[in-house]
C-alpha positions as CSV (number, residue, x, y, z in Angstrom):
1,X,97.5,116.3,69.3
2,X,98.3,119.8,69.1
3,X,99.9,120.0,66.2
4,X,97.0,118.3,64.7
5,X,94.6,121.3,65.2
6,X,96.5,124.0,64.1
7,X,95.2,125.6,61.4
8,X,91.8,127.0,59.3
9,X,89.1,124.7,59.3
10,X,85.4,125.4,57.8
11,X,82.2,124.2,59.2
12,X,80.5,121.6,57.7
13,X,78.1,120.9,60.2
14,X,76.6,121.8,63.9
15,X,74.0,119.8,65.7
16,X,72.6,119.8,68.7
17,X,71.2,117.2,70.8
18,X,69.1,117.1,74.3
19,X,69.1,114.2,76.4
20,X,66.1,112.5,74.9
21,X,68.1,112.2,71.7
22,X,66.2,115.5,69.9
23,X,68.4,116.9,67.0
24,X,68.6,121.0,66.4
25,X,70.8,123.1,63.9
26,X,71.5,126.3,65.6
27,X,72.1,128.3,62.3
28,X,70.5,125.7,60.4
29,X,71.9,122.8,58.5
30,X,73.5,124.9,56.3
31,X,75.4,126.9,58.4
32,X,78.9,128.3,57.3
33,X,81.8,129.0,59.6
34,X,85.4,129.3,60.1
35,X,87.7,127.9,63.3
36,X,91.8,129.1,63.5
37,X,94.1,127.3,65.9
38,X,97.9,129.1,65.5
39,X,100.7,127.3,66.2
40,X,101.3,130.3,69.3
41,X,98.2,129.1,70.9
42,X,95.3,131.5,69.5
43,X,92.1,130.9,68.7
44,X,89.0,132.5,67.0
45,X,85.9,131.0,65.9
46,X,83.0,132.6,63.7
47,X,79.8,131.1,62.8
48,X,76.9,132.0,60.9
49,X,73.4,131.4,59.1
50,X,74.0,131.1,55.2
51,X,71.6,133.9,54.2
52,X,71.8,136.6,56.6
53,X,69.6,139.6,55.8
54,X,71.0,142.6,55.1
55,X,70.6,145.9,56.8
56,X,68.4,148.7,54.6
57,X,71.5,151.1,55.7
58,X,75.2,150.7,55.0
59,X,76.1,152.1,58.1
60,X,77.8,149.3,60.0
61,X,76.6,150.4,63.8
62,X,73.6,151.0,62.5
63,X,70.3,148.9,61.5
64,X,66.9,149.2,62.9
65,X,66.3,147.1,66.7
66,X,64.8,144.2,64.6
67,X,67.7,144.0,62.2
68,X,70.6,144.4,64.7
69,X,68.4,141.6,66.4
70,X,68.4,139.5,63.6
71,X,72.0,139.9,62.5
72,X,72.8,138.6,66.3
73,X,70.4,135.4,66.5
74,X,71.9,134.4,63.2
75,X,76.1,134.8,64.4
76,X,78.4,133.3,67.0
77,X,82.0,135.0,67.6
78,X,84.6,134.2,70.2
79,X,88.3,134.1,70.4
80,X,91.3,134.0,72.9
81,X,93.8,131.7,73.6
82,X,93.9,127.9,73.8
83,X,95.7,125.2,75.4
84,X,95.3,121.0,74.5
85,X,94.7,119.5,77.9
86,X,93.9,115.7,78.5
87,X,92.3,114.6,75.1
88,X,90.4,118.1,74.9
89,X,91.1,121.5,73.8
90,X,90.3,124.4,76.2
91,X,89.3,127.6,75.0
92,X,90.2,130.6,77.4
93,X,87.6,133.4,76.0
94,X,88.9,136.6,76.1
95,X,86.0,138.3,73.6
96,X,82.9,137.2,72.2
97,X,79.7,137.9,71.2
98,X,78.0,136.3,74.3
99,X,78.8,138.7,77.0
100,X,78.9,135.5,79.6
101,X,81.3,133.1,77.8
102,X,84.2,136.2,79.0
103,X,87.0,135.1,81.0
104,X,85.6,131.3,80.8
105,X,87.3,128.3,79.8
106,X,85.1,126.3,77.5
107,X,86.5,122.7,77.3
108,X,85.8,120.8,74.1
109,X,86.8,117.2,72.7
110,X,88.2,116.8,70.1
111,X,88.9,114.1,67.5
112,X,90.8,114.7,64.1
113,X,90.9,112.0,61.5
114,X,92.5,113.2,58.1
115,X,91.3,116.6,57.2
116,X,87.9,116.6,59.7
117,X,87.7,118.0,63.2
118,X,85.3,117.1,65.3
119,X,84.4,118.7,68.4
120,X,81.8,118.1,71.0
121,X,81.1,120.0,73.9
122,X,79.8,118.6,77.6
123,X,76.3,119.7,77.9
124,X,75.7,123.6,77.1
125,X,73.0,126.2,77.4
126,X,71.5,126.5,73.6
127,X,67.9,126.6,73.1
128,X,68.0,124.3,76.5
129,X,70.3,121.6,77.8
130,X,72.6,120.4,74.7
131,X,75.5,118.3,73.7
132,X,77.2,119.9,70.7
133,X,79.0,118.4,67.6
134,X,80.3,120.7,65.3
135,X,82.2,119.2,62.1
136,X,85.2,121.2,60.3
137,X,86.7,120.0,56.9
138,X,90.7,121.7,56.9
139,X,90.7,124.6,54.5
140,X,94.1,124.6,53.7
């Protein structure tokens, strides 16, 4: 299965569900992204909203509190290394935008079939208790 990752793969979609079967889109249902899997065993994943406002200023540390704020609910960013392990792939964080997901190893399933990826996550912490599915066409 590893070899079956490897590469650049763009989001098509990312749901969440709770337990009594409600369904969310984090960044909306038209959220854009981009997952990399090397063949040395890195990873990076970046996700966003699809219309992002932008900042008044072109300074890029800069922005008022409610922009910077803005810019942040709408993005998720995380990379490190990666390892395939029992039918999963486990992601070993080493920076991201979420201050707690450092140093963790977030475990994911995975299932690829042609050029999609699909991953699902055990229950996480998003807007409450959720399983994750996050689709990913191959982009090259």
């Amino acid at each position: 299965m590893a070899g079956s990752v490897v590469g650049t793969w763009r989001l098509k979609l990312w749901e969440t569900r709770t337990a009594d079967g409600r369904v969310a889109y984090p960044l909306g249902p038209d959220a854009v992204g981009c997952l990399i899997y090397t063949p040395g065993g890195h990873m990076s994943v970046v996700m966003m909203r699809a219309r992002r406002a932008a900042f008044a200023g072109d300074d890029l540390l800069g922005g008022t509190s409610e922009e910077r704020a803005a810019a942040v609910e709408g993005y998720v960013s995380y990379c490190g290394r990666y390892e395939i392990r029992d039918g999963t792939v486990v992601h070993r964080v080493e920076l991201s935008l979420f201050p707690n997901w450092l140093g963790t190893e977030q475990v994911r399933f995975v299932k690829v079939v042609g050029d999609e990826l699909t991953i699902t996550t055990r229950p996480l912490r998003i807007g409450g208790e959720t399983v994750n599915r996050l689709v990913w066409e191959r982009a090259e």
